[in-house]
N, CA, C and O atoms as CSV, one atom per row, in Angstrom:
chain,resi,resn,atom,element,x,y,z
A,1,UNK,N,N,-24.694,32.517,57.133
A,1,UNK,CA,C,-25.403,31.275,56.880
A,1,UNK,C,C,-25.864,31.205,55.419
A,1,UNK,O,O,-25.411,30.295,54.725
A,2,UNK,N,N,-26.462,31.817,55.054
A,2,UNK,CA,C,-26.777,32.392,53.409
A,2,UNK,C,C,-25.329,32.273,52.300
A,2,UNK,O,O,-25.302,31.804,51.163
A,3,UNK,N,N,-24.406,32.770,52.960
A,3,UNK,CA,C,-23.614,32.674,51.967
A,3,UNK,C,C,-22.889,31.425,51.651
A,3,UNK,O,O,-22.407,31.098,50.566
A,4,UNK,N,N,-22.886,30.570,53.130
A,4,UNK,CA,C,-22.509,29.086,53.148
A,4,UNK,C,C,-23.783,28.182,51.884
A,4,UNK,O,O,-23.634,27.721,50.752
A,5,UNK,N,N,-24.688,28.257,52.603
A,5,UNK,CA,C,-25.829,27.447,51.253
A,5,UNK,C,C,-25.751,27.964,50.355
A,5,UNK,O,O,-26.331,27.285,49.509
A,6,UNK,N,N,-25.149,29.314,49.694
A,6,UNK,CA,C,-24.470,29.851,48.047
A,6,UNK,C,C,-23.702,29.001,47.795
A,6,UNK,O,O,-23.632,28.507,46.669
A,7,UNK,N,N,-22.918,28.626,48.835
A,7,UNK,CA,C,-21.353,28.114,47.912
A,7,UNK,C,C,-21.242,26.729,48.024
A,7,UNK,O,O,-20.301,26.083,47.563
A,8,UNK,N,N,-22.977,25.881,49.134
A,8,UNK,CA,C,-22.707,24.443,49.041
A,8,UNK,C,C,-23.559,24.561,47.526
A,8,UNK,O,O,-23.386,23.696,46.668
A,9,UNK,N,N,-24.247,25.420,47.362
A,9,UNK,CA,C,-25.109,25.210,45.911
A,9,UNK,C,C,-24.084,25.557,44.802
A,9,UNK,O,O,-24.410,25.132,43.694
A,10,UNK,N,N,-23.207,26.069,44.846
A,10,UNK,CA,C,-22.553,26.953,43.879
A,10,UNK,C,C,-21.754,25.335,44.009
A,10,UNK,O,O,-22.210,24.682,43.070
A,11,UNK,N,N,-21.061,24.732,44.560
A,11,UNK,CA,C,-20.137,23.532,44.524
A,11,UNK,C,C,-20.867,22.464,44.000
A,11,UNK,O,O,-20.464,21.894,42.986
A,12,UNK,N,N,-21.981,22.092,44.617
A,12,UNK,CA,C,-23.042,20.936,43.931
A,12,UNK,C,C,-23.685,21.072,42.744
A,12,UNK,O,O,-24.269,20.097,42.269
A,13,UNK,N,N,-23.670,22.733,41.858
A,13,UNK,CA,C,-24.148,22.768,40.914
A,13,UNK,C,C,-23.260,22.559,39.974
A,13,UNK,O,O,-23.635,22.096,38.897
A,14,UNK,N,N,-21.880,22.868,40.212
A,14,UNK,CA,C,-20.741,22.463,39.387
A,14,UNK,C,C,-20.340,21.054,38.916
A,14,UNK,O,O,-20.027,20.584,37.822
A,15,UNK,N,N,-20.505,20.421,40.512
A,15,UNK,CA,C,-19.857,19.045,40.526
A,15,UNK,C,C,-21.453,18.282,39.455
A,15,UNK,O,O,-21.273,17.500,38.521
A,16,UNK,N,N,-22.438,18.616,39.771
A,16,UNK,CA,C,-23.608,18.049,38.940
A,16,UNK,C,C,-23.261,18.506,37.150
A,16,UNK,O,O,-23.604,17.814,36.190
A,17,UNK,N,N,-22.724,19.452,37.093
A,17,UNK,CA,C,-22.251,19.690,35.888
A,17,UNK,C,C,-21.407,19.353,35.199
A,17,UNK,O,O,-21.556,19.308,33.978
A,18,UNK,N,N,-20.212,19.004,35.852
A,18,UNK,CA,C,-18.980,18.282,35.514
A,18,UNK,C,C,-19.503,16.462,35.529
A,18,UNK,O,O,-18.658,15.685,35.084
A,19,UNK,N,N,-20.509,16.008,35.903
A,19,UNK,CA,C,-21.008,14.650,35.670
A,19,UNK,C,C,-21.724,15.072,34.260
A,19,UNK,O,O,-21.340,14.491,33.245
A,20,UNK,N,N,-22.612,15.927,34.174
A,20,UNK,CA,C,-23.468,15.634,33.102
A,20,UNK,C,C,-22.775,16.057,31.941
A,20,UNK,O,O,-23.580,16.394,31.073
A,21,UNK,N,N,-21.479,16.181,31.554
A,21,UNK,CA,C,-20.371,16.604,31.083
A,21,UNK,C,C,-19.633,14.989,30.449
A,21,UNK,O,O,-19.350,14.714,29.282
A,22,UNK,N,N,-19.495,14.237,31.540
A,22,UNK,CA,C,-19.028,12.936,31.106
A,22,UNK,C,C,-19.979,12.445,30.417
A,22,UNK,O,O,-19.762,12.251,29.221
A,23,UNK,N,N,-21.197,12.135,30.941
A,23,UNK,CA,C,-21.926,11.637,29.848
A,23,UNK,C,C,-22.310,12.110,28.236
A,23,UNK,O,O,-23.277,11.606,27.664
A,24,UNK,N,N,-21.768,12.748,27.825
A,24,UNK,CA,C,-22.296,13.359,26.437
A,24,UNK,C,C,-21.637,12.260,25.695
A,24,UNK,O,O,-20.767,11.670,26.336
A,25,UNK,N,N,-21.913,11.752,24.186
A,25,UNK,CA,C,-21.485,10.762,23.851
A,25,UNK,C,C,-21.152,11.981,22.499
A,25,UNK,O,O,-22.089,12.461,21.860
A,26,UNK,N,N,-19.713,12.352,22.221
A,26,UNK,CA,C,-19.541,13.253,21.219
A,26,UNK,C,C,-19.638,11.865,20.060
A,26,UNK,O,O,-19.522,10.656,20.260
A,27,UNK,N,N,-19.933,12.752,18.651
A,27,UNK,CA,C,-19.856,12.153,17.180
A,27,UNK,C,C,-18.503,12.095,16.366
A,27,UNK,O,O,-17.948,13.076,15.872
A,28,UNK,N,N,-18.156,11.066,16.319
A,28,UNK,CA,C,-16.872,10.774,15.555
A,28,UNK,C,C,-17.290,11.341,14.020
A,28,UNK,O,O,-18.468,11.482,13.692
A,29,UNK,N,N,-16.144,11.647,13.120
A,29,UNK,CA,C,-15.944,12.479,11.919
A,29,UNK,C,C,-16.832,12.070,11.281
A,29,UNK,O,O,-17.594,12.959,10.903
A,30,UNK,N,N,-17.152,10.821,10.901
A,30,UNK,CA,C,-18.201,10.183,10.029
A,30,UNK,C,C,-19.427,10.376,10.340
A,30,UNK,O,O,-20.237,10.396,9.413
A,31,UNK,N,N,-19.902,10.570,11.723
A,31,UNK,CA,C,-21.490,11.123,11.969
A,31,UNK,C,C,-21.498,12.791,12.084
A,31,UNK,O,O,-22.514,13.473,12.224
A,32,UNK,N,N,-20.349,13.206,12.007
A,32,UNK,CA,C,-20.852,14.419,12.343
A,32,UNK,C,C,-20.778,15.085,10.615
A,32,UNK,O,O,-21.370,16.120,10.308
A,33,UNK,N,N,-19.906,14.228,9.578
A,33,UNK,CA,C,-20.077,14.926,8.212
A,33,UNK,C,C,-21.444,14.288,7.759
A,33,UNK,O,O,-21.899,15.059,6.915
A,34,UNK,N,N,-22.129,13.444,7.901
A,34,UNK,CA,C,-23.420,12.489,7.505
A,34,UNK,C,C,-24.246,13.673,8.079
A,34,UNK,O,O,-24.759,14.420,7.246
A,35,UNK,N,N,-24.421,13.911,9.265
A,35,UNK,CA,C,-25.236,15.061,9.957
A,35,UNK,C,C,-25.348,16.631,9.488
A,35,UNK,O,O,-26.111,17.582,9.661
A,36,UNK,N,N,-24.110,16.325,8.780
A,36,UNK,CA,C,-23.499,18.322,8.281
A,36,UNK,C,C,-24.497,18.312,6.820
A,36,UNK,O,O,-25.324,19.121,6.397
A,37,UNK,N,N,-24.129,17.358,6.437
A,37,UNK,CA,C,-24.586,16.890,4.894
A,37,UNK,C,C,-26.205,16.938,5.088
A,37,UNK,O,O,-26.889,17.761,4.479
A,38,UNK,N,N,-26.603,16.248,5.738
A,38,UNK,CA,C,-27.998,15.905,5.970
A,38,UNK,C,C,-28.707,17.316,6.403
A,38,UNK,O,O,-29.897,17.414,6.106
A,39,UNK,N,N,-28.017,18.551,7.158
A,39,UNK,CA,C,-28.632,19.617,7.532
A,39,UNK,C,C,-28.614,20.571,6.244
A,39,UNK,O,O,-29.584,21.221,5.854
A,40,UNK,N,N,-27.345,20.545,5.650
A,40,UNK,CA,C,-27.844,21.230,4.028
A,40,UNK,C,C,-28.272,20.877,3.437
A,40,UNK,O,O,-29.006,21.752,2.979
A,41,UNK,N,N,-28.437,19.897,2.893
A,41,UNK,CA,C,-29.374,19.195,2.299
A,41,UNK,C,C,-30.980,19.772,2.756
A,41,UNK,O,O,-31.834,20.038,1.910
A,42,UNK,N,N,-31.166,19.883,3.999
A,42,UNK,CA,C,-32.651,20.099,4.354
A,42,UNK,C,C,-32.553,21.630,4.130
A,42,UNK,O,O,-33.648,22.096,3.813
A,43,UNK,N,N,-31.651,22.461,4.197
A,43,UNK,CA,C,-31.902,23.636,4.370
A,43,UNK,C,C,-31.649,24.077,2.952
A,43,UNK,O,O,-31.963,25.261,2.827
A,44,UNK,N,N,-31.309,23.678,2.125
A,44,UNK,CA,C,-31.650,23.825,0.549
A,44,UNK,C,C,-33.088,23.340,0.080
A,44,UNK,O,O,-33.726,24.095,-0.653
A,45,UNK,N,N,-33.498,22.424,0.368
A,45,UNK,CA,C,-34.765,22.027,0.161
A,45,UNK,C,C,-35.304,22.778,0.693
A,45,UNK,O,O,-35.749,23.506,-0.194
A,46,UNK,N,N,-35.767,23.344,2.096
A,46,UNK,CA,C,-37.262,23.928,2.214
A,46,UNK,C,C,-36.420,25.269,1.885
A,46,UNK,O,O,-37.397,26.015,1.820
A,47,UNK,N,N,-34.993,26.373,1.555
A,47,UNK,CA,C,-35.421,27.209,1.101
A,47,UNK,C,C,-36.039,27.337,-0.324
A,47,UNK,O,O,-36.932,28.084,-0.722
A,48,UNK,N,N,-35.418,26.538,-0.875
A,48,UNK,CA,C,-35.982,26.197,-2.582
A,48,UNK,C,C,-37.494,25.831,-2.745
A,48,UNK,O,O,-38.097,25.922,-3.814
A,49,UNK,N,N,-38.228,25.261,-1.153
A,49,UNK,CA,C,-39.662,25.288,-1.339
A,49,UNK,C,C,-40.248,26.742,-0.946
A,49,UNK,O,O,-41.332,26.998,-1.469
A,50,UNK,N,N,-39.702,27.720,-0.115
A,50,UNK,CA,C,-40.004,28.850,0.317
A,50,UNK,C,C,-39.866,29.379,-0.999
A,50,UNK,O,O,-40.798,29.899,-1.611
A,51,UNK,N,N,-38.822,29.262,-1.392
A,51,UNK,CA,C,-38.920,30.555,-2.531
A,51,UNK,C,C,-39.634,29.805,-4.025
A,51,UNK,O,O,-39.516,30.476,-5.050
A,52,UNK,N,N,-40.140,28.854,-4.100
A,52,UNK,CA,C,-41.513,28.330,-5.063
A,52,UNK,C,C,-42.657,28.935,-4.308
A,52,UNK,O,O,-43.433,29.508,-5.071
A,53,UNK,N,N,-42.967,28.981,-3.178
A,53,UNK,CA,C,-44.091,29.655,-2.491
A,53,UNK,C,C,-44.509,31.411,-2.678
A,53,UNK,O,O,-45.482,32.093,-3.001
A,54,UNK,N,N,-43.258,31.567,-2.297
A,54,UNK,CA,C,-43.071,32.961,-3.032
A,54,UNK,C,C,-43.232,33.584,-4.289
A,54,UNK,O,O,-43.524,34.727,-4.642
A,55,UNK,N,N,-42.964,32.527,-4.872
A,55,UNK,CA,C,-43.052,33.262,-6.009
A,55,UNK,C,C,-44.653,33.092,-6.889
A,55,UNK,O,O,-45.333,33.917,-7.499
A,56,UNK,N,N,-44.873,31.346,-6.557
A,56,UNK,CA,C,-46.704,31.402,-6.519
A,56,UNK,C,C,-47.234,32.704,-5.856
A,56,UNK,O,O,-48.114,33.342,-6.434
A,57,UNK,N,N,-46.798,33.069,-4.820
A,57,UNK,CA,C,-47.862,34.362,-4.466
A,57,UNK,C,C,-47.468,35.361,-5.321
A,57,UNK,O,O,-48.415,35.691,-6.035
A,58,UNK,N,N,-46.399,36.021,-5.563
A,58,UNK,CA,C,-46.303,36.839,-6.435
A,58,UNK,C,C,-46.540,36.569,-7.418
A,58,UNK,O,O,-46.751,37.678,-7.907
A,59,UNK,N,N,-46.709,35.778,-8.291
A,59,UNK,CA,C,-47.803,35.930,-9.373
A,59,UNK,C,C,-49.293,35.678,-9.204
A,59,UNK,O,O,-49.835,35.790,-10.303
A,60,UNK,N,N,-50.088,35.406,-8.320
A,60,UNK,CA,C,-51.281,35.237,-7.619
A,60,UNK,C,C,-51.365,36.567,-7.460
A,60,UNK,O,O,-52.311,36.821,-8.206
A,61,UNK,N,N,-50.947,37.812,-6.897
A,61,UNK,CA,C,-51.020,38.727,-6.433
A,61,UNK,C,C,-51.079,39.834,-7.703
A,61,UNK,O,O,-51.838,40.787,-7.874
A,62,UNK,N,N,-49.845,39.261,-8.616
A,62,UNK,CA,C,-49.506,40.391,-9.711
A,62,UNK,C,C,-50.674,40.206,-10.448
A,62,UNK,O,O,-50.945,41.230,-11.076
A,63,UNK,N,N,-51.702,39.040,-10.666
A,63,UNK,CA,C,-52.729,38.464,-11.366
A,63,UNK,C,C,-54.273,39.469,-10.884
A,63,UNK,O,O,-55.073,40.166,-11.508
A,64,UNK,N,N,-54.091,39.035,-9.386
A,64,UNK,CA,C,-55.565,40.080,-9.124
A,64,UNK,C,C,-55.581,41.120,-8.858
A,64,UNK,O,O,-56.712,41.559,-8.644
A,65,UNK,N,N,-54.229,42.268,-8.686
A,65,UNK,CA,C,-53.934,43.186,-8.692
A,65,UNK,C,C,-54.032,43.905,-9.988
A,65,UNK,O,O,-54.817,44.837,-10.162
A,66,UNK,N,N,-53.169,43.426,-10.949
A,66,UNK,CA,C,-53.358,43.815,-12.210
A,66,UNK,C,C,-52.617,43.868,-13.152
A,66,UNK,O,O,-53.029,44.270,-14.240
């Protein structure tokens, strides 16, 4: 009995998966290079703000240290 409600769950979790599968709305070439662009873009900026942060502390540090 147990192994029957495994495999109606194991079948209904699939078939629920293979629906939520159709719905994905993939990005044609033009949103997905706008999106590629737009994520380096951000990830050059805040590392280029990390490493201005950094380096304010290291001279903050080299200052009251000595």
């Amino acid at each position: 009995m147990a192994k029957e409600k495994d495999e109606a769950f194991k079948r209904s979790y699939f078939t629920e998966l293979k629906g939520e599968f159709r719905k994905i709305i993939w990005p044609d070439k033009k949103l997905l290079g706008k999106q590629s662009v737009a994520v380096i873009i951000a990830a050059i900026v805040i590392g280029c703000i990390i490493a201005a942060l950094d380096w304010i502390m290291q001279i903050g540090l080299s200052f009251i240290i000595g």
